[in-house]
ROZADREN-102228 format. One record per atom (N, C-alpha, C, O, CB): residue in three letters; atom name; x, z, y. Coordinates in nm, 2 decimals. Glycine has a CB too. Example, Ala and Ser with C-alpha at 12.3 -4.5 7.8 and 13.67 -1.06 7.14 Angstrom:
ALA / N / 1.32 / 0.78 / -0.57
ALA / CA / 1.23 / 0.78 / -0.45
ALA / C / 1.32 / 0.78 / -0.33
ALA / O / 1.42 / 0.85 / -0.33
ALA / CB / 1.13 / 0.90 / -0.45
SER / N / 1.28 / 0.71 / -0.22
SER / CA / 1.37 / 0.71 / -0.11
SER / C / 1.29 / 0.79 / 0.00
SER / O / 1.34 / 0.80 / 0.11
SER / CB / 1.41 / 0.57 / -0.06
REM end
This chain:
UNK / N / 2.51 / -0.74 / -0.50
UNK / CA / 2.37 / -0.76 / -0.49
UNK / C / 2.35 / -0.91 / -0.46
UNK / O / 2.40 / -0.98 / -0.37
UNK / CB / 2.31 / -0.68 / -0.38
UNK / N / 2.25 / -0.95 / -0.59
UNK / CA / 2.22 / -1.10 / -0.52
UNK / C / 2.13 / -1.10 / -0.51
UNK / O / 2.05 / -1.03 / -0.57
UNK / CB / 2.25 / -1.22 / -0.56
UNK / N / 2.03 / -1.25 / -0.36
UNK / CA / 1.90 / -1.21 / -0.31
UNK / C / 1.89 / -1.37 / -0.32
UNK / O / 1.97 / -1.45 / -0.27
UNK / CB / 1.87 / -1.11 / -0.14
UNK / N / 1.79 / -1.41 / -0.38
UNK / CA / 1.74 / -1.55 / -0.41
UNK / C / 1.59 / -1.55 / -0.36
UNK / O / 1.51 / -1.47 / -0.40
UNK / CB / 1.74 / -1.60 / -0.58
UNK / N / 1.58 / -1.64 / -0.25
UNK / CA / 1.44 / -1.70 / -0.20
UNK / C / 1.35 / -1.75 / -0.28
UNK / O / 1.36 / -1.87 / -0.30
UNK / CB / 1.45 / -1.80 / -0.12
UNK / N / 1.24 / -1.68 / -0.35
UNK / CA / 1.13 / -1.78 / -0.45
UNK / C / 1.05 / -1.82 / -0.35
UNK / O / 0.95 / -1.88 / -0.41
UNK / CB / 1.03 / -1.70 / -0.58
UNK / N / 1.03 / -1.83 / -0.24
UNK / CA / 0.94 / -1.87 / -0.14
UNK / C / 0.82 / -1.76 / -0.16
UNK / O / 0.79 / -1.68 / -0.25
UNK / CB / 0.88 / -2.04 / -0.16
UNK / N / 0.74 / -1.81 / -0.02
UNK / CA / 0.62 / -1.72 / -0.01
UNK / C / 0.64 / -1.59 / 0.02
UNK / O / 0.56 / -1.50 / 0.00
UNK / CB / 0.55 / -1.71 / -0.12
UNK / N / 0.79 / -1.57 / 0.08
UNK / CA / 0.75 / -1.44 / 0.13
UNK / C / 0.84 / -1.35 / 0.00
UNK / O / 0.90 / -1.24 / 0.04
UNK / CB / 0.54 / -1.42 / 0.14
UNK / N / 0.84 / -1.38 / -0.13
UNK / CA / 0.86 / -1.31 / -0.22
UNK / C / 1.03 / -1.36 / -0.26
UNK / O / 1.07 / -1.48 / -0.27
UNK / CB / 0.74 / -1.32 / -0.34
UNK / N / 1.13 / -1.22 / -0.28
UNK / CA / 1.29 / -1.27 / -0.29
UNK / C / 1.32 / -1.23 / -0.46
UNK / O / 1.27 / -1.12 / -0.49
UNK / CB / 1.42 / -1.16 / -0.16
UNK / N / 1.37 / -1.27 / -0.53
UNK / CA / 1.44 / -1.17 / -0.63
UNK / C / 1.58 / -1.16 / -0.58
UNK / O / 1.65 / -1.24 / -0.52
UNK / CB / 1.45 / -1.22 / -0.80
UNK / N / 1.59 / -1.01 / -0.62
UNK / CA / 1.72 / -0.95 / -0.57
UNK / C / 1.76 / -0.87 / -0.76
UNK / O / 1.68 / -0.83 / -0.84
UNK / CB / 1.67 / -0.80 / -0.40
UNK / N / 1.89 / -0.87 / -0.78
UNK / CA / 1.96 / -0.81 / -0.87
UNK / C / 2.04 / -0.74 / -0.84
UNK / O / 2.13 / -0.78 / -0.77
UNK / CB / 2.00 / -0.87 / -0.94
UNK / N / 2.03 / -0.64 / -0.88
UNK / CA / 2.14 / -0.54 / -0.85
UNK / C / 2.15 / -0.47 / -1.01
UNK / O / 2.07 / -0.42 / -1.09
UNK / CB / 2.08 / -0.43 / -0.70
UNK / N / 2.29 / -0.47 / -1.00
UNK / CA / 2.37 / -0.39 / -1.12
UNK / C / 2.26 / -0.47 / -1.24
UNK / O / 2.17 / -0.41 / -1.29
UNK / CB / 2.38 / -0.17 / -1.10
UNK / N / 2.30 / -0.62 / -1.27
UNK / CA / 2.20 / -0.63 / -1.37
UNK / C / 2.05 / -0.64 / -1.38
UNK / O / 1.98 / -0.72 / -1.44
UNK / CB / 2.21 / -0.55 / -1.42
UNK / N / 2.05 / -0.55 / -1.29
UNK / CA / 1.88 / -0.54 / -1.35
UNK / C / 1.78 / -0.64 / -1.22
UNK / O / 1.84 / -0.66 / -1.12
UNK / CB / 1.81 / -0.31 / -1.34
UNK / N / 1.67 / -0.69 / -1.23
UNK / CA / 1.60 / -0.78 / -1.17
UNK / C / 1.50 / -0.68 / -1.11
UNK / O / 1.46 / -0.58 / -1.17
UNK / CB / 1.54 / -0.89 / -1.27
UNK / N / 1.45 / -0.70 / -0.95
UNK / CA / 1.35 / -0.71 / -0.89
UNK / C / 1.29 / -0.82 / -0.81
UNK / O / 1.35 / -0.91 / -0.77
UNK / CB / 1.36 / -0.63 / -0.84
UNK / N / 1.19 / -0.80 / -0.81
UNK / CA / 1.11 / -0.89 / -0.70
UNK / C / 1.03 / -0.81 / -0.60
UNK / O / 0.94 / -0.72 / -0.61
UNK / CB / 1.01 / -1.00 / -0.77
UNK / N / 1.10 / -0.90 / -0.46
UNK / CA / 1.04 / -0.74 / -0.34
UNK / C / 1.00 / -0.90 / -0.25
UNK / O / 1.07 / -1.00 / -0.24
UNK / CB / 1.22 / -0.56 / -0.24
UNK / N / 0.83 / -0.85 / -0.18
UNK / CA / 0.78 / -0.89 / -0.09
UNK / C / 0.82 / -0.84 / 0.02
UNK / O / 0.86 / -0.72 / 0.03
UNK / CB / 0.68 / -0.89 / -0.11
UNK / N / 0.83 / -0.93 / 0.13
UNK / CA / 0.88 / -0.91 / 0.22
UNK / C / 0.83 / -1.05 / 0.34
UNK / O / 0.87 / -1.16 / 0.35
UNK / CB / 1.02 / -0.90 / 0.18
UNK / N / 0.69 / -0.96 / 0.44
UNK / CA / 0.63 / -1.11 / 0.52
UNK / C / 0.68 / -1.08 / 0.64
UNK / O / 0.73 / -0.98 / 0.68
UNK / CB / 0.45 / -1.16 / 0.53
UNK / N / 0.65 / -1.23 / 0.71
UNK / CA / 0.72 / -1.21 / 0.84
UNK / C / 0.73 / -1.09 / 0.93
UNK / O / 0.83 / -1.03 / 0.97
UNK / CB / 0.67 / -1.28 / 0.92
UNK / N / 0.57 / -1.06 / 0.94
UNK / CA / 0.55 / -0.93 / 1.00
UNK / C / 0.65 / -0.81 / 1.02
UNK / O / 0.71 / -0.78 / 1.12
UNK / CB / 0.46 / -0.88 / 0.93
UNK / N / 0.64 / -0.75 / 0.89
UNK / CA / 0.72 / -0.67 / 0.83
UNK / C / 0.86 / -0.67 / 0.85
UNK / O / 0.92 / -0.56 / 0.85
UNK / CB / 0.68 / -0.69 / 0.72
UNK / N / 0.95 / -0.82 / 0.87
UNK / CA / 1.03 / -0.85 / 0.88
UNK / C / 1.05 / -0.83 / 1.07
UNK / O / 1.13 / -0.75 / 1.11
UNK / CB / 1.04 / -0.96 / 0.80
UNK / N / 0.98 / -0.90 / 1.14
UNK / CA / 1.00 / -0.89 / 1.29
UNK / C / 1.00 / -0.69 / 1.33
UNK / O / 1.06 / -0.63 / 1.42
UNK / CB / 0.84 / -0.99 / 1.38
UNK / N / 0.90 / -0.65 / 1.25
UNK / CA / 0.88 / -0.52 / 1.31
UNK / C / 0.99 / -0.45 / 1.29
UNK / O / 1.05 / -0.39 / 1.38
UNK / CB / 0.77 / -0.45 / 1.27
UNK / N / 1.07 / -0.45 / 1.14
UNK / CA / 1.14 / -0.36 / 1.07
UNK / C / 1.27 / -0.42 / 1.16
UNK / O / 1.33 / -0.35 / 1.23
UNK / CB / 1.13 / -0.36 / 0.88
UNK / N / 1.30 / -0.53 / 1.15
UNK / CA / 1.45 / -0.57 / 1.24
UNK / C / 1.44 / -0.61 / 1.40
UNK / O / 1.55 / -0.63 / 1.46
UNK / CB / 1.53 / -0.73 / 1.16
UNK / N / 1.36 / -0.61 / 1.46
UNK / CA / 1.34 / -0.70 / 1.59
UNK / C / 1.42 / -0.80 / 1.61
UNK / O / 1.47 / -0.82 / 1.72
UNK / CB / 1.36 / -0.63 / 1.70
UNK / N / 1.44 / -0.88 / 1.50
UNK / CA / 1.53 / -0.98 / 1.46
UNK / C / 1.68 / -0.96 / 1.48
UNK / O / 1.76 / -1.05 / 1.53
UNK / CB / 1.50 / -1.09 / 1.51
UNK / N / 1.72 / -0.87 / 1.46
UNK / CA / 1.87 / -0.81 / 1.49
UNK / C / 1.91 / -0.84 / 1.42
UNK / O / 2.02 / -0.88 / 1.43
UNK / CB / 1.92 / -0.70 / 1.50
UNK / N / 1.85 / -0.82 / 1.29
UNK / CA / 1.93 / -0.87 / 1.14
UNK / C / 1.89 / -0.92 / 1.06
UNK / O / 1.78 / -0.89 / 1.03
UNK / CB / 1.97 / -0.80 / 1.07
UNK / N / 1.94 / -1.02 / 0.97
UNK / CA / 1.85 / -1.12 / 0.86
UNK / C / 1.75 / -1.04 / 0.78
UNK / O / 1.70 / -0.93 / 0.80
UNK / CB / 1.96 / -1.18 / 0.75
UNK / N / 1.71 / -1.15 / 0.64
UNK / CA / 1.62 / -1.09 / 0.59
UNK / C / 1.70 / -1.03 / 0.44
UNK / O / 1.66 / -0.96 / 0.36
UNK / CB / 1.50 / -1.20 / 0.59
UNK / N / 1.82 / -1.11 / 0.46
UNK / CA / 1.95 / -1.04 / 0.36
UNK / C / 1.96 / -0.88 / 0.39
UNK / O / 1.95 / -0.79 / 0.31
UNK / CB / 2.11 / -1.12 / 0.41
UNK / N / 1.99 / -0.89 / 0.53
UNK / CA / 2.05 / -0.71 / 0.57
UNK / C / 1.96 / -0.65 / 0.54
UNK / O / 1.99 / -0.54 / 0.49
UNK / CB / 2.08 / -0.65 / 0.72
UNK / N / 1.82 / -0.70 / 0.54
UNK / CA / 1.70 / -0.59 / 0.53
UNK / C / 1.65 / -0.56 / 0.41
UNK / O / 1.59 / -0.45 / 0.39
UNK / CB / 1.60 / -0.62 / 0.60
UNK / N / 1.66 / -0.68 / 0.31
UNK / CA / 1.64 / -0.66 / 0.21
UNK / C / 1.78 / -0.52 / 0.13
UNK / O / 1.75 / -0.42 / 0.06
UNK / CB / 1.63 / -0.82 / 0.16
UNK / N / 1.89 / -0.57 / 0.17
UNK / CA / 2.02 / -0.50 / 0.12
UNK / C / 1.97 / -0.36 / 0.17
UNK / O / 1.94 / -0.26 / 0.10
UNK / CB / 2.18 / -0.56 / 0.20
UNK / N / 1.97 / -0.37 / 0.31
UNK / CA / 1.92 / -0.18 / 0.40
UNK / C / 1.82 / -0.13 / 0.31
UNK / O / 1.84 / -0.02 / 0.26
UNK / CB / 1.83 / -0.18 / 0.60
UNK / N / 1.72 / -0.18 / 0.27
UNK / CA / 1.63 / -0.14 / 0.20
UNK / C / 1.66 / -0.09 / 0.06
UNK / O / 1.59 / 0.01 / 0.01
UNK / CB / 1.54 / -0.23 / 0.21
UNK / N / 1.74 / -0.14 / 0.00
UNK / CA / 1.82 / -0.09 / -0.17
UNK / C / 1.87 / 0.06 / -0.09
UNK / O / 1.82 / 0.17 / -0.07
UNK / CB / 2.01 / -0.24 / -0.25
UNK / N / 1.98 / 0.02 / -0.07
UNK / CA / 2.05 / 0.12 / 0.02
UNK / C / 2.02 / 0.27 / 0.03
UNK / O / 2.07 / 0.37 / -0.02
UNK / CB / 2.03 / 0.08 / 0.14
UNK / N / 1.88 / 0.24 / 0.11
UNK / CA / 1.79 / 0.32 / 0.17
UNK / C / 1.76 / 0.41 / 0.02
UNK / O / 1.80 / 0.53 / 0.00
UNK / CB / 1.66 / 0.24 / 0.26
UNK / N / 1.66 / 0.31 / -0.09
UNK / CA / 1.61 / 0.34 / -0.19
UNK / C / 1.71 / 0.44 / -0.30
UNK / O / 1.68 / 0.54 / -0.36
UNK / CB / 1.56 / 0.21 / -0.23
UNK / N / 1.85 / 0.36 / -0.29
UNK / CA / 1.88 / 0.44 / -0.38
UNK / C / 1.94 / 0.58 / -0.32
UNK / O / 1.99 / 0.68 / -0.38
UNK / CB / 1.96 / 0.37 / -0.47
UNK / N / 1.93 / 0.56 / -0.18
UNK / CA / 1.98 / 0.71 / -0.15
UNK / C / 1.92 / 0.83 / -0.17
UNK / O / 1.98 / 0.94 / -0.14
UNK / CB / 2.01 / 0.73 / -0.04
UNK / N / 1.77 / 0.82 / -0.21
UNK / CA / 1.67 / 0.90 / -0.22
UNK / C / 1.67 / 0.93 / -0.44
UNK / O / 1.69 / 1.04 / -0.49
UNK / CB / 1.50 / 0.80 / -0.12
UNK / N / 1.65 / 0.81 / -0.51
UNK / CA / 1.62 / 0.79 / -0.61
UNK / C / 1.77 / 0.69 / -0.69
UNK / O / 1.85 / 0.62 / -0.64
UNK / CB / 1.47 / 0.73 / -0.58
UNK / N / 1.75 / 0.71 / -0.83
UNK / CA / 1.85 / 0.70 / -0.89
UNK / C / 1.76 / 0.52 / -0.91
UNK / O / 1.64 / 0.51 / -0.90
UNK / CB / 1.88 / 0.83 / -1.03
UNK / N / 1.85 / 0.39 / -0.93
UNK / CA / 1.84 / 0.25 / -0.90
UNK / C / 1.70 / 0.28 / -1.04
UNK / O / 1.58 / 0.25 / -1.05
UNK / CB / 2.02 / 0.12 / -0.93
UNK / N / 1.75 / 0.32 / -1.09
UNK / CA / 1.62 / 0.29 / -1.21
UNK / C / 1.50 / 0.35 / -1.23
UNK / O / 1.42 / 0.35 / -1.33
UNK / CB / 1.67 / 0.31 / -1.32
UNK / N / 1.49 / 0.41 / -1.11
UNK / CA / 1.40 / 0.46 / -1.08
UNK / C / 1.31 / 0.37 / -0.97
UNK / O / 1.19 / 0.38 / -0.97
UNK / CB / 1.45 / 0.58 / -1.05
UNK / N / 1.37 / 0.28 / -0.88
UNK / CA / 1.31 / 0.22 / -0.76
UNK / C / 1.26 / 0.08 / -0.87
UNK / O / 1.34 / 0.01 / -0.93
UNK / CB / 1.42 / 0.20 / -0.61
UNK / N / 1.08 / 0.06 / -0.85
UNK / CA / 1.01 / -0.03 / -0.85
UNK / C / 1.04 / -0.16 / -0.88
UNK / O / 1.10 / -0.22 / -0.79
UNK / CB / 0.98 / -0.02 / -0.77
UNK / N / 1.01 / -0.25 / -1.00
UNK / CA / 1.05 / -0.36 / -1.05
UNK / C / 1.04 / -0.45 / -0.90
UNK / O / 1.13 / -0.49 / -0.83
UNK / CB / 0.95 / -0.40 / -1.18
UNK / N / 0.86 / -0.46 / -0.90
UNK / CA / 0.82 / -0.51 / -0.81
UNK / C / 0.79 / -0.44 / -0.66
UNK / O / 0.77 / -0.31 / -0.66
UNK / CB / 0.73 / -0.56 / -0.86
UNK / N / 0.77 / -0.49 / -0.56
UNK / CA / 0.75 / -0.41 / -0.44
UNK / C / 0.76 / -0.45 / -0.33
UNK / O / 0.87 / -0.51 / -0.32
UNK / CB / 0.81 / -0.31 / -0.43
UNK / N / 0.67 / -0.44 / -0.20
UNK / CA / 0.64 / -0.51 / -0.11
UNK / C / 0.75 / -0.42 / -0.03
UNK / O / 0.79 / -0.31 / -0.08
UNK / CB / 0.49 / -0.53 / -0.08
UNK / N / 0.79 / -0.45 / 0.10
UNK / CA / 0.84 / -0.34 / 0.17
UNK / C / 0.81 / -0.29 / 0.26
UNK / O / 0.86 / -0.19 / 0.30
UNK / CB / 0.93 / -0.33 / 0.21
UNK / N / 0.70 / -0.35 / 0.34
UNK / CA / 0.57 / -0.26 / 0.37
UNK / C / 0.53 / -0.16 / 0.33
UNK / O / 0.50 / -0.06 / 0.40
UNK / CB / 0.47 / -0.31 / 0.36
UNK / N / 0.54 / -0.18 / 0.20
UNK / CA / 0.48 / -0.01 / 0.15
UNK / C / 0.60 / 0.07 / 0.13
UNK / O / 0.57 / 0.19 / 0.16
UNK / CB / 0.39 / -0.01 / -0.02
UNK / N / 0.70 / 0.07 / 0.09
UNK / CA / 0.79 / 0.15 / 0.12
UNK / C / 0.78 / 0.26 / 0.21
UNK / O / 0.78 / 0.37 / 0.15
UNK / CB / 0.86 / 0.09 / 0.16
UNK / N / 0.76 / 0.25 / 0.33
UNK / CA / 0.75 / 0.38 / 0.39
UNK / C / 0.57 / 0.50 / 0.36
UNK / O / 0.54 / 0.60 / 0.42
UNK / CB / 0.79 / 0.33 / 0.56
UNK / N / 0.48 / 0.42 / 0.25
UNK / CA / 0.38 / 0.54 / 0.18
UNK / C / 0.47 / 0.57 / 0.14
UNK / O / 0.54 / 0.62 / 0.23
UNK / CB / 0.26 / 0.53 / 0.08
UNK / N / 0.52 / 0.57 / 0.04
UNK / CA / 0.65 / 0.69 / -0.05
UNK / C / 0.74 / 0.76 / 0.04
UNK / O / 0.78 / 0.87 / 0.02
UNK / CB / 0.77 / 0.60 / -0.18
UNK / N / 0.79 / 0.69 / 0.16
UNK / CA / 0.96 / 0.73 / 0.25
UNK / C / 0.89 / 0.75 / 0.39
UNK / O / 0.96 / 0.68 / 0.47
UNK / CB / 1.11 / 0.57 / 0.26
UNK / N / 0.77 / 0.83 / 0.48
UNK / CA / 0.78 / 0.79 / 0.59
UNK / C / 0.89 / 0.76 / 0.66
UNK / O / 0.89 / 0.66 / 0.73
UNK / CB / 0.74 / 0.86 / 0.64
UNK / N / 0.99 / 0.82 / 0.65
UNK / CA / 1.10 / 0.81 / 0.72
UNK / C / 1.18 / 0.67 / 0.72
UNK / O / 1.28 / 0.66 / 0.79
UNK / CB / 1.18 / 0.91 / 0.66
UNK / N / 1.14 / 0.57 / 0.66
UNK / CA / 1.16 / 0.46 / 0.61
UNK / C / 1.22 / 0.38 / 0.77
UNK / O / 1.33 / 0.34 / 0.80
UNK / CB / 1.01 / 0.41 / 0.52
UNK / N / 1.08 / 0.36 / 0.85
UNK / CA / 1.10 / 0.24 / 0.95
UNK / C / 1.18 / 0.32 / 1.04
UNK / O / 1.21 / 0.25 / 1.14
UNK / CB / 0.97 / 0.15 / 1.02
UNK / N / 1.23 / 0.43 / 1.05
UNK / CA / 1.29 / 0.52 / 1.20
UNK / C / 1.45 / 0.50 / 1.10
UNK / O / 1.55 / 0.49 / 1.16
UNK / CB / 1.20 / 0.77 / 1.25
UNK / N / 1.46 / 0.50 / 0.91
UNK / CA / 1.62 / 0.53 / 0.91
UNK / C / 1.68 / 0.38 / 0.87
UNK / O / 1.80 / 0.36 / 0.85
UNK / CB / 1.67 / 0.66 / 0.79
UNK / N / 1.59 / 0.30 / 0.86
UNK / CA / 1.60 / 0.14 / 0.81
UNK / C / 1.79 / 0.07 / 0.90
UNK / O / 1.89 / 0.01 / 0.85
UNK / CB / 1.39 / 0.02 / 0.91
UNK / N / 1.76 / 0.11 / 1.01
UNK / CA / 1.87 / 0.05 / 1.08
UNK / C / 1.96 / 0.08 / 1.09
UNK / O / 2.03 / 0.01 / 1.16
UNK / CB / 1.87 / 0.02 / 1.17
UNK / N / 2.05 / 0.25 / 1.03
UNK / CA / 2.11 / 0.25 / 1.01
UNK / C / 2.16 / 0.22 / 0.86
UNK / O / 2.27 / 0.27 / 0.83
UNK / CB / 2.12 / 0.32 / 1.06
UNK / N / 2.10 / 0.16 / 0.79
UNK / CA / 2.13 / 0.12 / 0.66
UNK / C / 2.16 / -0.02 / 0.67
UNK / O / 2.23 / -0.08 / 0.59
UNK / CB / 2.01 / 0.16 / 0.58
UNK / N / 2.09 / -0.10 / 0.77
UNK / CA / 2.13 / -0.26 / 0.77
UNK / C / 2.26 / -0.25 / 0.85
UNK / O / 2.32 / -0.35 / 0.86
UNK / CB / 1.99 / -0.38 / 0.85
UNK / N / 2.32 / -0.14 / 0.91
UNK / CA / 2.45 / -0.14 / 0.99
UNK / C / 2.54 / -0.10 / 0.86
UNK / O / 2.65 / -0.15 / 0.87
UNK / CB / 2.45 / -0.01 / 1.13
UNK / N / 2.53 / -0.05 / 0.79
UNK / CA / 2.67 / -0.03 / 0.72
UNK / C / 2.76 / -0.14 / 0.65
UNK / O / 2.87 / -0.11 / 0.59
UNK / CB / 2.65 / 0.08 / 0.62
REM end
């Protein structure tokens, strides 16, 4: 997986090939890690997470991760064991 900074908050990440671009603001970032872990792990935990539910080509070109947990409540309670593995 690679995660490139376009600034503003917005990363492209590639995985297996294929291109996303996932928002990701501070906020979101302090709440989801309590800064335990970068914005790498969280972005990574967050694939992770996604494809454990849904097949990769199925999860969202684009996508904030805020919204992530409308589709996953379960999202911000299983987030940290996914940035641990």
């Amino acid at each position: 997986m690679e995660i490139h900074s376009m600034g503003e908050d917005a990363y492209e990440v590639i995985v297996q090939e294929q291109k996303f671009m996932v928002i990701l603001d501070e906020g979101t970032y302090q709440e989801l890690t309590k800064e335990k872990y970068s914005v790498n792990e969280l972005i990574r935990g967050t694939f992770r997470f996604l494809v454990d539910r849904e097949p990769l080509e199925q999860v969202m070109r684009k996508f904030n991760v805020r919204m992530v947990s409308s589709f996953f409540p379960e999202f911000p309670d299983k987030i940290e064991e996914y940035m641990e593995d």
